[in-house]
C-alpha positions as semicolon CSV with decimal commas, in nm:
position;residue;x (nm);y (nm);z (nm)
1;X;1,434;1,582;2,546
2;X;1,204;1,588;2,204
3;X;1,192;1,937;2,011
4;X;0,914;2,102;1,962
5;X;0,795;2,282;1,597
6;X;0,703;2,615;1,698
7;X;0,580;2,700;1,364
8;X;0,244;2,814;1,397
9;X;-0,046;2,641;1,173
10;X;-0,410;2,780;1,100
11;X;-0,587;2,616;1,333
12;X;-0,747;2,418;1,062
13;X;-0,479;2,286;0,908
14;X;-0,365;2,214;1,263
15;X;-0,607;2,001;1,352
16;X;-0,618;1,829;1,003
17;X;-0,235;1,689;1,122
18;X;-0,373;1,597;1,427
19;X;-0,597;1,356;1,325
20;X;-0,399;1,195;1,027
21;X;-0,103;1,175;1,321
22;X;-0,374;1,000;1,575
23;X;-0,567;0,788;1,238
24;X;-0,258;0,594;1,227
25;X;-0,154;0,594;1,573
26;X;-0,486;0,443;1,699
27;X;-0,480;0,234;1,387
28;X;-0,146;0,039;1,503
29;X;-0,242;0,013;1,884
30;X;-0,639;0,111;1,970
31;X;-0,747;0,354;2,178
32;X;-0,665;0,200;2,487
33;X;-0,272;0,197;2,345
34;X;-0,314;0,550;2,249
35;X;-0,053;0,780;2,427
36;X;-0,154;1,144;2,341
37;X;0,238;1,237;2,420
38;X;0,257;1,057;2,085
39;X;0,069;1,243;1,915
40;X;0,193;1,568;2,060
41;X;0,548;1,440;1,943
42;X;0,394;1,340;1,594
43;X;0,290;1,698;1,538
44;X;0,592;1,896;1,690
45;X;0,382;1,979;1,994
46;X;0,358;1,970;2,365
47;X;0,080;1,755;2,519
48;X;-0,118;2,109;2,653
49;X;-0,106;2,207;2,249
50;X;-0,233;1,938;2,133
51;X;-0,515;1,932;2,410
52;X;-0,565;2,305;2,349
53;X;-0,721;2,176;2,002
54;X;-0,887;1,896;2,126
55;X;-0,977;1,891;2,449
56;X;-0,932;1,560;2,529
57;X;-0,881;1,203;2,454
58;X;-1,205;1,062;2,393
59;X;-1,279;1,427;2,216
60;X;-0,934;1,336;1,950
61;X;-1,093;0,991;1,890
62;X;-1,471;1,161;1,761
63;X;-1,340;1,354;1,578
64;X;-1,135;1,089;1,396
65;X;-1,407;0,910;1,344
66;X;-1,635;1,205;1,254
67;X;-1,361;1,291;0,977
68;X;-1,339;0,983;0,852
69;X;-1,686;0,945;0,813
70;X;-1,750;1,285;0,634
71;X;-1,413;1,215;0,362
72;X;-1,551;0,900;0,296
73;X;-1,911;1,043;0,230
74;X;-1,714;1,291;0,009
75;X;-1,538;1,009;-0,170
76;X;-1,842;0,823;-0,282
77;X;-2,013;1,130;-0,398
78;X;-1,726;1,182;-0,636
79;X;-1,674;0,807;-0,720
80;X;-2,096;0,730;-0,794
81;X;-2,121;1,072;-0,987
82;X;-1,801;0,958;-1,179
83;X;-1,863;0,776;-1,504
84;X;-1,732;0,456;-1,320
85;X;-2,027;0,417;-1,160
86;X;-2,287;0,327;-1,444
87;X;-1,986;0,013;-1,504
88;X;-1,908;-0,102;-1,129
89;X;-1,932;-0,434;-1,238
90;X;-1,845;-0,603;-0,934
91;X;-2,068;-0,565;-0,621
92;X;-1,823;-0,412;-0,342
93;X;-1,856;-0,255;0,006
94;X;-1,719;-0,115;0,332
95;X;-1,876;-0,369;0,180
96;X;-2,118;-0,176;0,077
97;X;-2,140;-0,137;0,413
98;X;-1,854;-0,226;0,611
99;X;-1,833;-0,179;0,977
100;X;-1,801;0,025;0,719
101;X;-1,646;0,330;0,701
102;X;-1,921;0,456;0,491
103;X;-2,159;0,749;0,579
104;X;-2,419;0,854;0,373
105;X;-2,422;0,556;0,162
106;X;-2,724;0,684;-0,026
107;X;-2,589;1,006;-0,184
108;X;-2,604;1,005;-0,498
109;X;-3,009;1,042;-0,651
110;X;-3,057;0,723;-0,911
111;X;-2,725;0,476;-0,802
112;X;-2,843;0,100;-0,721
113;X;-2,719;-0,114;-0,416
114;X;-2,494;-0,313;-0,668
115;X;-2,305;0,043;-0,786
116;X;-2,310;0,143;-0,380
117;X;-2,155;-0,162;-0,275
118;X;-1,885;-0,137;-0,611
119;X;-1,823;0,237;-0,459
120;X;-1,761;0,156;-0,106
121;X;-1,528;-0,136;-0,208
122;X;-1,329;0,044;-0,390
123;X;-1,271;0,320;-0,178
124;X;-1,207;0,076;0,115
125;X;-0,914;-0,089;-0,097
126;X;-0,741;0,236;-0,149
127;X;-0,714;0,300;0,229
128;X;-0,603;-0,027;0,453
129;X;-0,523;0,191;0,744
130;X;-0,914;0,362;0,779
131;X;-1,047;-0,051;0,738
132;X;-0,796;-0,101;1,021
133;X;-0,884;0,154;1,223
134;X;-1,219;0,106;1,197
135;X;-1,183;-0,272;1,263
136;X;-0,995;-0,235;1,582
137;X;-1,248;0,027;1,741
138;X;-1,539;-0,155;1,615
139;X;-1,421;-0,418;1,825
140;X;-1,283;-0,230;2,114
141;X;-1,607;-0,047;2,131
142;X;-1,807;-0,326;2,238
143;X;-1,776;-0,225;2,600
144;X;-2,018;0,027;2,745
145;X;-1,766;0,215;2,893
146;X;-1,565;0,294;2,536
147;X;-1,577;0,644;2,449
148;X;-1,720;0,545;2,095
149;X;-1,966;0,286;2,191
150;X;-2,217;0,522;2,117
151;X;-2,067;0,635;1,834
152;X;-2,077;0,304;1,692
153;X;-2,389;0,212;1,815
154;X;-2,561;0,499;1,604
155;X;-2,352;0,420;1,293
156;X;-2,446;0,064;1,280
157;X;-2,776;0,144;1,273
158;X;-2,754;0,418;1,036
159;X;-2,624;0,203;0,773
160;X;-2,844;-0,062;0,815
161;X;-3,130;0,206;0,713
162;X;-2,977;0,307;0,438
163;X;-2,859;-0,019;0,305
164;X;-3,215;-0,106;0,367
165;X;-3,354;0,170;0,185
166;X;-3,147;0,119;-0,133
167;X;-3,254;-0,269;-0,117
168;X;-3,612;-0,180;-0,090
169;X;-3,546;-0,054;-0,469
170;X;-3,398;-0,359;-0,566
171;X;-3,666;-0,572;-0,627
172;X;-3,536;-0,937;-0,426
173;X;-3,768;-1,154;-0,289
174;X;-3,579;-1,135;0,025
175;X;-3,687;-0,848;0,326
176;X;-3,450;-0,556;0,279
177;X;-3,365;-0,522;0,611
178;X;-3,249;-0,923;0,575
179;X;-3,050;-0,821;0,270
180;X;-2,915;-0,517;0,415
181;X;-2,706;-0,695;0,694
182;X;-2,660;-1,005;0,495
183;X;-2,450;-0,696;0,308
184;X;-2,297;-0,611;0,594
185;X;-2,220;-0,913;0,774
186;X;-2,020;-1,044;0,469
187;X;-1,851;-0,735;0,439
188;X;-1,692;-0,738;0,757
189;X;-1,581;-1,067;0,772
190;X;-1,440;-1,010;0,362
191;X;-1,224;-0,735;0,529
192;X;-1,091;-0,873;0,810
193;X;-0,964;-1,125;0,589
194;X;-0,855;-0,869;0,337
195;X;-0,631;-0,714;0,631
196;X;-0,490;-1,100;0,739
197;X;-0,370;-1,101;0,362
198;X;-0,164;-0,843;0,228
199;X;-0,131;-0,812;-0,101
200;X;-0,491;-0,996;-0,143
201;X;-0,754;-0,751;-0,386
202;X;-1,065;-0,646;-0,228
203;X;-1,300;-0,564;-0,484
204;X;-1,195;-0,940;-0,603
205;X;-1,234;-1,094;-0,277
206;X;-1,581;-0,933;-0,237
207;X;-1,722;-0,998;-0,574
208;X;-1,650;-1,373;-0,541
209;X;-1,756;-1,390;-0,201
210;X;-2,080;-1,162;-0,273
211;X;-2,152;-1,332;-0,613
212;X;-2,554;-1,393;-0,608
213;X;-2,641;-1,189;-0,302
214;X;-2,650;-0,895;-0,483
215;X;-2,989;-0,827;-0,793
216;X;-2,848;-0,739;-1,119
């Protein structure tokens, strides 16, 4: 019979172990193959704890997704206000977009789609298991029924106007919109086959790949 922790978090830093427990759990099998008496176990608790911060399945999944979208906002912030981000040579992206595990792509006042797309790529190749998760429930998601099809549906278009936007600035002769999910389209299909090879670089797989689609 598994143990139990009793020791008693904040119910912040609680539910901060409940997600990075569930992040890798749904990362390794999808929702669907999501057993919440796996995450209870993960996090010394009983299956009633765990829904007691919760609530519920589908609730655990948002609010993986809605923390992994607000540390990744906080990443670029830091990495595009960093003085990295005047030399991000090579274009990059949840690719600059990804399926992208990106929110609030346009954060910081002055940066260019080129230093963006560098920003996003680089904090994409730090973190395989977020591109993975994100990946797998992109996919899943596809089905009405999915608790984050909506989710999805919202973010997709979310990034796409802001992609947009910052291409609107970057004087090609190409629509934005056109560039934006050029952007995005190569990004996703860069990391998938970032994921199929381990030990493969990201930023280097995306600058070759994005060479020219991106204005200087």
């Amino acid at each position: 019979m598994a143990r139990h922790d009793r020791t008693r978090l904040p119910a912040a830093e609680r539910r901060r172990q409940i997600i990075t427990a569930a992040t890798r759990l749904v990362a390794e099998r999808g929702f669907w193959g999501l057993s919440m008496q796996d995450v209870a176990t993960a996090c010394g608790l009983t299956v009633p704890g765990l829904l007691h911060h919760v609530g519920s399945k589908d609730g655990l999944l948002i609010a993986i997704l809605e923390h992994r979208d607000a540390e990744d906002a906080r990443a670029l912030d830091s990495l595009l206000a960093g003085p990295s981000s005047g030399s991000a040579g090579a274009p990059g992206s949840t690719g600059a977009a990804d399926s992208t595990c990106a929110a609030g792509l346009i954060g910081a006042p002055g940066a260019t789609l080129r230093e963006v797309c560098a920003a996003v790529v680089r904090r994409n190749a730090s973190q395989p298991e977020i591109v993975r998760l994100f990946a797998v429930l992109q996919a899943e998601s596809l089905t009405p029924d999915h608790p984050a099809h909506d989710y999805f549906v919202a973010r997709q278009q979310r990034i796409l106007n802001e992609i947009t936007a910052l291409a609107k600035t970057a004087g090609t002769t190409v629509p934005p919109e056109t560039t934006a999910r050029r952007i995005i389209a190569l990004m996703d299909g860069v990391q998938l086959q970032w994921l199929r090879s381990p030990g493969s670089d990201l930023v280097q797989l995306w600058a070759a790949t994005a060479d020219g689609l991106l204005p200087d």
